[in-house]
N, C-alpha and C positions, 0 to 999 in steps of 0.2 A: 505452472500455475495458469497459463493465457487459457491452456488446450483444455482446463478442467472447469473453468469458468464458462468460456463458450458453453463446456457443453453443459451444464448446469442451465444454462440460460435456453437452450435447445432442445434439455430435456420437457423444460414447459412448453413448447413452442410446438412441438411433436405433439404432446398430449393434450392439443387445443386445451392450457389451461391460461385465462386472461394474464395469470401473476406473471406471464413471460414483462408483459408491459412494463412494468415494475422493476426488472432487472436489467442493470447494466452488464456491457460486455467487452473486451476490449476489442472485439472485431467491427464495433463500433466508434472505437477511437475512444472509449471511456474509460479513467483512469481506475472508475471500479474502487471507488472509496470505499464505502459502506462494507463490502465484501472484503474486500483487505483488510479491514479494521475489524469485522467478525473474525475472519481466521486468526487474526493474528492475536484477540481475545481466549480462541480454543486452541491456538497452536504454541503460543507460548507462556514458558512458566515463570516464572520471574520472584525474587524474597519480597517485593515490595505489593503482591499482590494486584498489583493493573490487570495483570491476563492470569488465565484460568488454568492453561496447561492442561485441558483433559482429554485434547485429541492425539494419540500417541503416533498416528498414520502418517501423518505432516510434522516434517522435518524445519524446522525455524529459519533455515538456511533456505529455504525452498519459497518463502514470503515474497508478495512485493507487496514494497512499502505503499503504506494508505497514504495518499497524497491530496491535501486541497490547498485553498488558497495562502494560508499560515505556512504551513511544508514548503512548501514551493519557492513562497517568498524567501524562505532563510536556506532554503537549499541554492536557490538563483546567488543569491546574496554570498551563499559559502565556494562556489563553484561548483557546486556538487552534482549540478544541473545546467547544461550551456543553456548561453538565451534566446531561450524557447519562452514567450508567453504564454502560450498552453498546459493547463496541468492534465495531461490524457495520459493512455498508458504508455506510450513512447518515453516519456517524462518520468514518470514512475518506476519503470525498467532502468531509466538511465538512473537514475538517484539511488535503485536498490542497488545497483551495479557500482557503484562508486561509494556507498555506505558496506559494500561486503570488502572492499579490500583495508574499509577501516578493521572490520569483525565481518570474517568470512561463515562465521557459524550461527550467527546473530544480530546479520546486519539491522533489523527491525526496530530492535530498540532504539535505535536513536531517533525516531520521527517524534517522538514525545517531546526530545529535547530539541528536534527545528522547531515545532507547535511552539513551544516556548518563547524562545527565541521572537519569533513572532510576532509572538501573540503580545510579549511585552515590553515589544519596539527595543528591543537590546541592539544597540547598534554593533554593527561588523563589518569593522577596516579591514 
């Protein structure tokens, strides 16, 4: 996913078009939220209807997780993530990486439930 982003963000950059500005990358050291959170919108299917599921190319497995500052926090918090203050892709990689040997075919779904977490100060001993 790093090598297909890059070049997404490359292909603007080649075709002098401004939208490169606009995009993050992780050869930038950016955790690439926004883009995470689209694919992971077209890549997976889900009963509860959150994602779309209409891209059949990308594998759910093959995700990294959308990571900001809520993820992070409750990822930091679960171990899921050593401590690193940075939410970059380093970070994101690491968290996807430790969320697939929860579910190695769908690690993804669980950033909803760090967002959570989070978002509604749930503590965790």
């Amino acid at each position: 996913m790093k090598n297909a982003i890059n070049y997404f963000k490359q292909y603007f950059i080649d075709h002098k078009m401004d939208l490169y500005k606009y995009i993050s990358s992780p050869n930038e050291k950016s955790a690439c939220k926004k883009i995470n959170m689209f694919l992971r919108w077209m890549v997976r299917k889900d009963s509860k209807n959150i994602d779309f599921g209409i891209w059949n190319k990308i594998n759910p497995q093959d995700l990294i997780c959308p990571i900001d500052i809520h993820v992070g926090n409750a990822a930091r918090n679960l171990h899921l993530i050593k401590d690193n203050k940075y939410n970059n892709w380093n970070a994101a990689e690491e968290l996807t990486s430790n969320l697939k040997m929860i579910n190695k075919s769908d690690p993804i779904k669980y950033d909803i439930v760090l967002f959570t977490i989070s978002k509604e100060n749930i503590i965790i001993s």
